[in-house]
N, C-alpha and C positions, 0 to 999 in steps of 0.2 A: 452505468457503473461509474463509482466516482473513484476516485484513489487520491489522498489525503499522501503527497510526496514530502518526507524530509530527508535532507542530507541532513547525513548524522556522522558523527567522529565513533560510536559505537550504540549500541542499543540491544535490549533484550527484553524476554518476555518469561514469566512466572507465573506458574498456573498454581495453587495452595503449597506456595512457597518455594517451589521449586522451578527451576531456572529449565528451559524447555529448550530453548533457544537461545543464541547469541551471535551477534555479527560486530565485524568492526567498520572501519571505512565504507561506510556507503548509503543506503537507502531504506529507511523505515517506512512501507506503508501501511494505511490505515485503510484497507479496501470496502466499499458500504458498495453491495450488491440488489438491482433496484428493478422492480416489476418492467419484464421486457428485455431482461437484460438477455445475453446470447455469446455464442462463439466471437461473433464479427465484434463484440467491443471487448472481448480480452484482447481480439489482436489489435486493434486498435492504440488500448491499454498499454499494450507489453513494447510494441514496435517504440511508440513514444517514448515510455521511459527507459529502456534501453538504450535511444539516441539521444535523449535530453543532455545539452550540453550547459548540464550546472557547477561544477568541479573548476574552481583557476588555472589557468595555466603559468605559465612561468612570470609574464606578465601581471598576473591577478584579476585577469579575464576569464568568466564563463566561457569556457571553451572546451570542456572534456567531458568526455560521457562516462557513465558508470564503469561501461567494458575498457575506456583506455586508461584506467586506474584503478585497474583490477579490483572493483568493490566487489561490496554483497549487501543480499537483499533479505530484510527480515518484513513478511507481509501479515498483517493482524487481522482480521476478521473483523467490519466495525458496521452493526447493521446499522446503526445512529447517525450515520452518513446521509442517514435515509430521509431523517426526522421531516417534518413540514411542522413548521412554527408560527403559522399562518393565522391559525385562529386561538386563543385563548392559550392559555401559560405550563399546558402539558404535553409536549410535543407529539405528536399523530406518527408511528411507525409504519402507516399501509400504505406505503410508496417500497415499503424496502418487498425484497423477495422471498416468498415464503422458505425456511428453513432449507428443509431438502432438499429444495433445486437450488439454491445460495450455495450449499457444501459442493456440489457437483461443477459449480460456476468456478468459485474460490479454489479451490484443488486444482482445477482445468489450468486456472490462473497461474499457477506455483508451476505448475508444469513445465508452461509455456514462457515462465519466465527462468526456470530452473535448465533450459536450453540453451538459453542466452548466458547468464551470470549467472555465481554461486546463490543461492537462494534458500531461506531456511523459512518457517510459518510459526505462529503460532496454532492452539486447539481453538477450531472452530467450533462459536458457539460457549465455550468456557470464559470463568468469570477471572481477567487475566488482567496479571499488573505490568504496565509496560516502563522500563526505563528506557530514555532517551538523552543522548546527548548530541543537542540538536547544534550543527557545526554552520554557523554565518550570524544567526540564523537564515536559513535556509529551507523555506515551507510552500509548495507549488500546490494546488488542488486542478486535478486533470479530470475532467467527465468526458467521457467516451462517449456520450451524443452530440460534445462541442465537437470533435475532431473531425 
């Protein structure tokens, strides 16, 4: 499971023009869900970036996690996460995880992070326009088989 982290000053998501979702202060992910994937790397997933100490503190030091600055989290559905670019110039999707069980993963995901911090989604699977305003910038990529 990969999950594509930005701190973001706000961000939201539109699915045929209509705004579905919105969050302010916190965390935008881009979730790409991948053959193998399981319970043990949402938790994986969710324990990390709920501790992720990327937020300054008074100093201007990485030193605050999502929860001690009361974000929120808007997660997108991103099978492209997936891609393998390895051979010739049209990227290969068959690393990512077939649909069905991707929505049961991704949900589970929301869940388990909607526990932790406030938590909002996009539609899984919709062709969706994301605004961001990405706050450092501020861009981590987390796979749950490094952790």
């Amino acid at each position: 499971m990969i999950a594509l982290i930005q701190r973001v000053k706000n961000s939201w998501v539109k699915v045929d023009n209509k705004e579905v979702a919105k969050i302010n202060k916190g965390f935008n992910i881009l979730l790409g869900i991948m053959q193998g994937d399981n319970e043990e790397d949402i938790n994986k997933l969710v324990k990390k970036i709920v501790n992720m100490r990327i937020f300054p503190n008074e100093q201007g030091k990485f030193d605050k996690s999502i929860k001690d600055i009361n974000g929120e989290i808007l997660v997108i559905s991103q099978f492209t996460l997936a891609a393998n670019i390895k051979k010739g110039n049209r990227p290969s999707f068959s690393d990512a995880m077939n649909p069905n069980k991707a929505k049961e993963l991704y949900e589970a995901f929301i869940e388990k992070l909607q526990a932790e911090v406030p938590t909002k989604a996009g539609i899984f699977g919709a062709n969706m326009e994301v605004g961001i305003i990405n706050d450092g910038p501020v861009t981590i990529i987390a796979d749950s088989k490094l952790l």
